[in-house]
VEXDREN-2710 file (C-alpha; in Angstrom, 1 decimal):
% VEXDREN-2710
k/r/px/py/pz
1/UNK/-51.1/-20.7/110.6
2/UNK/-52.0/-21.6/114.6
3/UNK/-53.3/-19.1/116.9
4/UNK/-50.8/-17.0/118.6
5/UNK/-52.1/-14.5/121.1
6/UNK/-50.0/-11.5/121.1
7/UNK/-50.3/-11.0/125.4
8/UNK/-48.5/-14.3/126.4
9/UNK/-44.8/-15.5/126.3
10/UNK/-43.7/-18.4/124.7
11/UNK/-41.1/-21.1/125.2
12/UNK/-39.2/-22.7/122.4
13/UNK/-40.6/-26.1/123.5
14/UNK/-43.9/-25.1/122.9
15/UNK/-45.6/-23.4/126.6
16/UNK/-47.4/-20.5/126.6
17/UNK/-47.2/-18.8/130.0
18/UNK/-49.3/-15.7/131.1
19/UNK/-49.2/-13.6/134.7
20/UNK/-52.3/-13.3/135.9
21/UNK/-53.6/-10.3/137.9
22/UNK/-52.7/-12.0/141.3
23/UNK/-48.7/-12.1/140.3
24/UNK/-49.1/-16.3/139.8
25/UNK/-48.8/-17.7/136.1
26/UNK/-51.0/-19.6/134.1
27/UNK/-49.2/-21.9/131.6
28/UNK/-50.4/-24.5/129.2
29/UNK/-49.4/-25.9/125.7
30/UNK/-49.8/-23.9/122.1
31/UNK/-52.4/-24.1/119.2
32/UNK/-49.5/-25.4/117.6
33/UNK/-48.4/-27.7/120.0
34/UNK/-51.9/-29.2/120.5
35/UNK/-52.0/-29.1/115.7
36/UNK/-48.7/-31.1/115.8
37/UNK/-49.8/-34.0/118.6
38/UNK/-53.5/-34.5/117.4
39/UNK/-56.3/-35.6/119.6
40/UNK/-55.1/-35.1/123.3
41/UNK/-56.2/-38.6/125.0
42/UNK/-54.3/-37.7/128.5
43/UNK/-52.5/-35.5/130.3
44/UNK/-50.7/-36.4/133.5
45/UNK/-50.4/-32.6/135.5
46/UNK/-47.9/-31.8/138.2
47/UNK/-48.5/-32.2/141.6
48/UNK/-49.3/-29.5/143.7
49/UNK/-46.9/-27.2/145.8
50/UNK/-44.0/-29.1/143.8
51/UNK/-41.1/-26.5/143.3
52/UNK/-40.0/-26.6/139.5
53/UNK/-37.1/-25.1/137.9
54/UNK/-37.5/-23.6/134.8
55/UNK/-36.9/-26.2/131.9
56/UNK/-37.8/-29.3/134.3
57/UNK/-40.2/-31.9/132.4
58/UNK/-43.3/-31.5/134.5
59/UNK/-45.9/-32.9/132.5
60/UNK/-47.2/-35.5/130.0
61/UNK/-49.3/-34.9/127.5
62/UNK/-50.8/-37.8/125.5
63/UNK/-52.2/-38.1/121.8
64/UNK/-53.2/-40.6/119.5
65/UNK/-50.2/-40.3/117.8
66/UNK/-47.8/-40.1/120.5
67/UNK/-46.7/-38.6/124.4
68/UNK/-45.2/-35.0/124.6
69/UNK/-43.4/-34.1/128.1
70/UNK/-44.2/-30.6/129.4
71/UNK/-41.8/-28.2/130.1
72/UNK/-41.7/-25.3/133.0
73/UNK/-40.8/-22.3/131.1
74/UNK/-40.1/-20.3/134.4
75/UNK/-39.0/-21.1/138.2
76/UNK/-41.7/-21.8/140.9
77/UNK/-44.3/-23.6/142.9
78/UNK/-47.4/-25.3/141.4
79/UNK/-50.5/-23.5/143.1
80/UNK/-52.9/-25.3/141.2
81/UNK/-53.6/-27.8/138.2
82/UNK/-56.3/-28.1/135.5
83/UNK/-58.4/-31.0/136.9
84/UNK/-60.9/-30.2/134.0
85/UNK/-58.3/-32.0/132.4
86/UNK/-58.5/-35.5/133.9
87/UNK/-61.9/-36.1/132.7
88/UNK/-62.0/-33.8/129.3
89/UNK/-58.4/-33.5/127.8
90/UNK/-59.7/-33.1/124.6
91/UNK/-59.9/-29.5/125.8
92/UNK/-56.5/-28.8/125.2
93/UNK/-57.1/-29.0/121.5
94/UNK/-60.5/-27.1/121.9
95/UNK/-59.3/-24.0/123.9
96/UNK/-55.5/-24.4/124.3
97/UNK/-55.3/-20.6/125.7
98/UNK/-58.5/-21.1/127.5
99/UNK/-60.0/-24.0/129.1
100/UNK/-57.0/-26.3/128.4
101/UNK/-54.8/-24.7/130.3
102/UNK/-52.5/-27.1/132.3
103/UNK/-51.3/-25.6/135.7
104/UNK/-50.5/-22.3/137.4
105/UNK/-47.5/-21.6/139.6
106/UNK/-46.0/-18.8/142.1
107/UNK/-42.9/-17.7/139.8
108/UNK/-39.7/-18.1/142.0
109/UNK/-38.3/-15.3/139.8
110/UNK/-40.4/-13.6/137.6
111/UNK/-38.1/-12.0/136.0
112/UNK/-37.6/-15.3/133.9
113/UNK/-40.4/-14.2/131.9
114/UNK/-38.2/-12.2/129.7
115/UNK/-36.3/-15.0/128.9
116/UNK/-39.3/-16.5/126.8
117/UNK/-40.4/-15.1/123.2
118/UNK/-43.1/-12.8/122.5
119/UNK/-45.5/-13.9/119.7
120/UNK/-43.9/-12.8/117.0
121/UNK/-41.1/-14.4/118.0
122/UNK/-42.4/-18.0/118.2
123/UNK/-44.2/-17.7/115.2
124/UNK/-41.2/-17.1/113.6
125/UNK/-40.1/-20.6/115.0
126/UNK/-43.1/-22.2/114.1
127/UNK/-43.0/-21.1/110.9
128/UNK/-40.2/-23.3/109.7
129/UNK/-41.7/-26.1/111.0
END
């Protein structure tokens, strides 16, 4: 069974999201996810101060078995991107909740966080994977 931290939110297309203390939101791709694509040789990140709309493909994610676009799961602005990333990506299948996080954005509408599932919920989905 992956990980699934009980204090984030989840999108059916597999992003985690979680507010930080600051209001912005830190989002990157699930355990599962990360299991289902393999070795992570690439990820392309958003730019900075782009406006994204929940649902908008915003990222690529590359593996040795194939590429995986990235999904907002809420409204905003990118404030900042995991440059960690560019030269380790392998770090989103060491520390998915951690030190592979993607990006972070100021939510347009925060609100659109109760749109997304809690844990349970997603491991419910993942489950009949």
């Amino acid at each position: 069974m992956s990980d699934i931290p009980s204090e984030l939110k989840y999108a059916s297309s597999h992003e985690w999201a979680r507010v930080e203390d600051d209001g912005s939101v830190t989002i990157g791709i699930t355990d599962h996810a990360q299991n289902l694509l393999g070795d992570v040789v690439y990820v392309e990140l958003p730019e900075l101060e782009a406006e994204v709309a929940s649902s908008d493909e915003i990222a690529v994610v590359e593996s040795v078995k194939a590429a995986s676009d990235i999904y907002a799961p809420i409204s905003g602005t990118i404030l900042a991107v995991n440059e960690n990333l560019e030269e380790r990506p392998e770090l989103v299948n060491e520390d998915p909740y951690g030190d592979g996080w993607m990006f972070r954005l100021e939510p347009s509408a925060i609100d659109e966080m109760d749109n997304l599932l809690d844990a349970e919920s997603y491991g419910n989905e993942v489950a009949d994977d």
